[in-house]
N, CA and C atoms as a LAMMPS dump frame, in Angstrom:
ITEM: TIMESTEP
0
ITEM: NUMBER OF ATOMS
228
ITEM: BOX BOUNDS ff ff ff
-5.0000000000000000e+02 5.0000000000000000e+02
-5.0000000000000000e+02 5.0000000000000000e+02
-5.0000000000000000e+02 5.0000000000000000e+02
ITEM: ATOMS id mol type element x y z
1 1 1 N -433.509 -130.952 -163.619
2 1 2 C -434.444 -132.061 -163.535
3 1 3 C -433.818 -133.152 -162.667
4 2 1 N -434.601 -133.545 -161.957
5 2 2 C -434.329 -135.034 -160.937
6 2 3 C -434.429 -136.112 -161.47
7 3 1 N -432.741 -136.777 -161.763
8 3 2 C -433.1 -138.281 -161.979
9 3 3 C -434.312 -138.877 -161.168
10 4 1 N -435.274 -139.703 -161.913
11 4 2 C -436.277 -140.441 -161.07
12 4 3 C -435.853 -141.687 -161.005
13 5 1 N -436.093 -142.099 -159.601
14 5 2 C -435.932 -144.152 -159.049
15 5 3 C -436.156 -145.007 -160.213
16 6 1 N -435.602 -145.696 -160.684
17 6 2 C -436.47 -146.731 -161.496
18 6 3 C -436.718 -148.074 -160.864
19 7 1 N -437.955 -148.323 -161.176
20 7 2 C -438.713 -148.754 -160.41
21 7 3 C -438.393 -150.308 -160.01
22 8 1 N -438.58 -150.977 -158.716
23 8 2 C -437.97 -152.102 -158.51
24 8 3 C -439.219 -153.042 -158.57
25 9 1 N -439.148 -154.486 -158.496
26 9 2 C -440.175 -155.062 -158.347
27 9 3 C -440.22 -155.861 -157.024
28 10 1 N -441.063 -155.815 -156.338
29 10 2 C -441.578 -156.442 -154.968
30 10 3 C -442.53 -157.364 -155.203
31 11 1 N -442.677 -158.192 -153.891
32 11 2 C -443.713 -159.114 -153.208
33 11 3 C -444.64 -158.727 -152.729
34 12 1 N -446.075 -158.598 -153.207
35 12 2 C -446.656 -157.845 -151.813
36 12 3 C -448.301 -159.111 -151.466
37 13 1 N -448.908 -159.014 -150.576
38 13 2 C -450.13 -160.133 -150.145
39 13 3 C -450.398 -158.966 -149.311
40 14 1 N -452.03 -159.075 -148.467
41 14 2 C -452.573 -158.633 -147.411
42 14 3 C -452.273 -159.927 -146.77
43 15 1 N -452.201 -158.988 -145.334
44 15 2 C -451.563 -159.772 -144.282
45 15 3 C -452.828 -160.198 -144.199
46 16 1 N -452.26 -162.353 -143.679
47 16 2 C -453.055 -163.339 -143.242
48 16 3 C -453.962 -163.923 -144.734
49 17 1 N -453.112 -163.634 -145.485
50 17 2 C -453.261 -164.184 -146.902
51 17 3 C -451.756 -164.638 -147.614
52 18 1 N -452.012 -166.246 -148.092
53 18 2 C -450.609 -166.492 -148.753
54 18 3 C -450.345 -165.941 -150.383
55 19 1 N -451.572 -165.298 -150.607
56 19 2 C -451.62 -165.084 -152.228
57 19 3 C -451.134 -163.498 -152.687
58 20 1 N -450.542 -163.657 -153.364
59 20 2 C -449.678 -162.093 -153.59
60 20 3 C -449.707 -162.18 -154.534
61 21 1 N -448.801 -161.135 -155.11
62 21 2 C -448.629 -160.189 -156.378
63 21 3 C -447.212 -159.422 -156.824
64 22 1 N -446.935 -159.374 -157.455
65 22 2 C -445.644 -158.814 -157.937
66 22 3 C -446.247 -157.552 -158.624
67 23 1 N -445.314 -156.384 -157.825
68 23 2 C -446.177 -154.534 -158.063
69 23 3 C -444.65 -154.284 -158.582
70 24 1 N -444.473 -153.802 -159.474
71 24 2 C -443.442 -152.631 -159.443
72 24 3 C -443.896 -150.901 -159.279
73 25 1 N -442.542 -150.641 -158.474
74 25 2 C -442.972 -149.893 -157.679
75 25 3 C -441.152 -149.217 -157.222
76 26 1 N -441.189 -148.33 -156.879
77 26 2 C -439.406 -147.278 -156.074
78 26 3 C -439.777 -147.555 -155.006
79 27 1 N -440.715 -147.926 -153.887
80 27 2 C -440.416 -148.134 -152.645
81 27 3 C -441.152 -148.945 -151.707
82 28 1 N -440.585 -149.728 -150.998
83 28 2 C -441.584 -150.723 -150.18
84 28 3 C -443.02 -150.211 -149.912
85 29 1 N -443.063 -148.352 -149.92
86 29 2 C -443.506 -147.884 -149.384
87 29 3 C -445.31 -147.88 -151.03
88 30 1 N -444.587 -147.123 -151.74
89 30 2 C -445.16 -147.476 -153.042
90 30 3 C -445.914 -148.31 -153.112
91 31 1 N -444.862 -149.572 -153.362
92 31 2 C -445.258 -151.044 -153.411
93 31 3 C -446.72 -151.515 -152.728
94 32 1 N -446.764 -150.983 -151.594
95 32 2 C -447.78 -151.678 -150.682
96 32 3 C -448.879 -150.287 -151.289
97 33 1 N -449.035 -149.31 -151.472
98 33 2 C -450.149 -148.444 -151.908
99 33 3 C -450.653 -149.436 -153.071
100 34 1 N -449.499 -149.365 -154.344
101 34 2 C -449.691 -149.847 -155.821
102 34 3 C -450.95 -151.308 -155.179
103 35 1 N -450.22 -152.036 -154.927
104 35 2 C -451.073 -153.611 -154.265
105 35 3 C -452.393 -153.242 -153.759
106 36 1 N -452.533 -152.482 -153.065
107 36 2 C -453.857 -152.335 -151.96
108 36 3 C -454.784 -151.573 -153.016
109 37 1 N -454.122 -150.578 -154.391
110 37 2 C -455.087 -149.85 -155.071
111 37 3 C -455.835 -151.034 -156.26
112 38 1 N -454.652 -151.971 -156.458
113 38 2 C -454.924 -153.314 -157.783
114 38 3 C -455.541 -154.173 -157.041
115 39 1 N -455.128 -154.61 -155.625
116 39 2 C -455.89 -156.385 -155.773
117 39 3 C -456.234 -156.283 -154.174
118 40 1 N -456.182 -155.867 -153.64
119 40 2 C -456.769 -156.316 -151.896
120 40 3 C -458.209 -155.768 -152.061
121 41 1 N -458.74 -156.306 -151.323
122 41 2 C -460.191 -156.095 -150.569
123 41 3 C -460.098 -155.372 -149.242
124 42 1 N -460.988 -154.055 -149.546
125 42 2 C -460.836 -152.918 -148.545
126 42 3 C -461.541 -153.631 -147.176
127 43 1 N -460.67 -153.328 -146.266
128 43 2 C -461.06 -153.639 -144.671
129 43 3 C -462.328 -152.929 -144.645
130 44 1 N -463.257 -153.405 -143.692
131 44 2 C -464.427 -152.688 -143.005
132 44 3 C -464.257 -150.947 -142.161
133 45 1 N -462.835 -151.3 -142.123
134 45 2 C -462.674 -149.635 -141.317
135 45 3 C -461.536 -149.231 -142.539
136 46 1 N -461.289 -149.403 -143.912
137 46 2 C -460.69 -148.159 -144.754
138 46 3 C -458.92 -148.818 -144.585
139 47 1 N -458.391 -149.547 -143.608
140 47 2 C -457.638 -149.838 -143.6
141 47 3 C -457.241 -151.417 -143.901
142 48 1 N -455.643 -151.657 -144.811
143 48 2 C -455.464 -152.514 -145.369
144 48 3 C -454.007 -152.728 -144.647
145 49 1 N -453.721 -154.007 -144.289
146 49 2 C -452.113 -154.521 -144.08
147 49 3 C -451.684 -155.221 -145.207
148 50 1 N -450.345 -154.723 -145.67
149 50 2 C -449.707 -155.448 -146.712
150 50 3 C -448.524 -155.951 -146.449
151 51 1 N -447.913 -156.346 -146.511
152 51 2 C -446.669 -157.317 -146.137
153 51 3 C -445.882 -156.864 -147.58
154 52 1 N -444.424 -156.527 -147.45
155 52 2 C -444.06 -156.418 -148.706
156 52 3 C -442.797 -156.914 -149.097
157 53 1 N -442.163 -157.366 -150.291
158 53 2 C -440.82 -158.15 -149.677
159 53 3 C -440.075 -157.775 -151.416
160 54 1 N -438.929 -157.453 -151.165
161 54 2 C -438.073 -157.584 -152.571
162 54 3 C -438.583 -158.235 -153.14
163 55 1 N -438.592 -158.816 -154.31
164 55 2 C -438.304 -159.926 -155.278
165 55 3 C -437.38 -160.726 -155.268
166 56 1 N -436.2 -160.509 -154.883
167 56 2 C -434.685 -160.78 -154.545
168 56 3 C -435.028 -161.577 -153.416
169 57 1 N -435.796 -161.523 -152.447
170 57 2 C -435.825 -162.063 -150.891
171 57 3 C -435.216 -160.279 -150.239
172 58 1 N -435.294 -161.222 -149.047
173 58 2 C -434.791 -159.912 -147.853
174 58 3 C -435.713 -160.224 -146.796
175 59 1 N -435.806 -158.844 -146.141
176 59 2 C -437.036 -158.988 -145.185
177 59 3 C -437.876 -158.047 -145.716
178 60 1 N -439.11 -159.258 -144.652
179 60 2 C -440.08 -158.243 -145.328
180 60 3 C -440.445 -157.266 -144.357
181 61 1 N -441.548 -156.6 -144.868
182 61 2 C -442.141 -155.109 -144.252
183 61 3 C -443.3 -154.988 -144.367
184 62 1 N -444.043 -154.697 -143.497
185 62 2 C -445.25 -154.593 -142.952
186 62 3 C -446.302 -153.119 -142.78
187 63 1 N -446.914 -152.821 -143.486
188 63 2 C -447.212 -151.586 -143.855
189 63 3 C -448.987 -151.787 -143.568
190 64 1 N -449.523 -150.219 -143.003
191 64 2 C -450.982 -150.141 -142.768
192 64 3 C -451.553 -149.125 -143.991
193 65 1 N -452.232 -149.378 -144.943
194 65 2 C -453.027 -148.694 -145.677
195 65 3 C -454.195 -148.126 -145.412
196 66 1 N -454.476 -146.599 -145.724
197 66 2 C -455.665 -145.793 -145.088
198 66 3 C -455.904 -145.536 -146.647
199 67 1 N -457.429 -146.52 -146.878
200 67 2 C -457.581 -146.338 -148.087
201 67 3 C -458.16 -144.635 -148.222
202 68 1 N -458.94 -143.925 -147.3
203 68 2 C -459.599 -142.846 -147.902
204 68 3 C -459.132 -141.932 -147.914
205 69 1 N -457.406 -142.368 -146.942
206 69 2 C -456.422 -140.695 -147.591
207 69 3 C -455.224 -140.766 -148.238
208 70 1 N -455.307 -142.307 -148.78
209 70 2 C -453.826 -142.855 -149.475
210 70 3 C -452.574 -142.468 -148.716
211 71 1 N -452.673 -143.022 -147.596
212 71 2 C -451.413 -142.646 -146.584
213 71 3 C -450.824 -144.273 -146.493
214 72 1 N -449.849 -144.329 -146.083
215 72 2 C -449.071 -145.434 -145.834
216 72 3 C -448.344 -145.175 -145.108
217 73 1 N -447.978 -146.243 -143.675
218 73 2 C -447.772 -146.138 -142.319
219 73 3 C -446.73 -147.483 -142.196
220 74 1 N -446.06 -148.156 -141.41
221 74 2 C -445.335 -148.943 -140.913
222 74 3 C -446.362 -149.426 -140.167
223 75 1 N -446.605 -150.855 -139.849
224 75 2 C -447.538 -151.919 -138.931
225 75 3 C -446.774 -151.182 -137.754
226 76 1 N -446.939 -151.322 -136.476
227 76 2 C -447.27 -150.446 -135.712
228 76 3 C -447.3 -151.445 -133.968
């Protein structure tokens, strides 16, 4: 059996919004799905930008959400 990640907690907002959310989540990558499935408002074309950031600080990361095949991409 595979130890599993335990789970960290992040920053996440849709980009060009100051209002966020704290997702826990194992990966920036996670993080920004978890956010876009709980609290964003789906784009007109299926896609969502999330901005995502430790809790701790750091940098952040910038991720494209394809809501109708749950893929997650790097902003681009």
């Amino acid at each position: 059996m595979t130890p599993q990640t335990p789970p960290t907690r992040y920053r996440a907002h849709a980009s060009g919004s100051a209002h966020g959310h704290i997702v826990e989540a194992t990966s920036f990558e996670t993080a920004a799905l978890a956010f876009t499935e709980d609290h964003a408002a789906l784009a007109a074309d299926g896609e969502v930008r999330v901005i995502v950031q430790s809790e701790d600080g750091g940098p952040e990361h910038c991720f494209v959400v394809h809501m109708d095949e749950g893929d997650v991409e790097a902003c681009g």
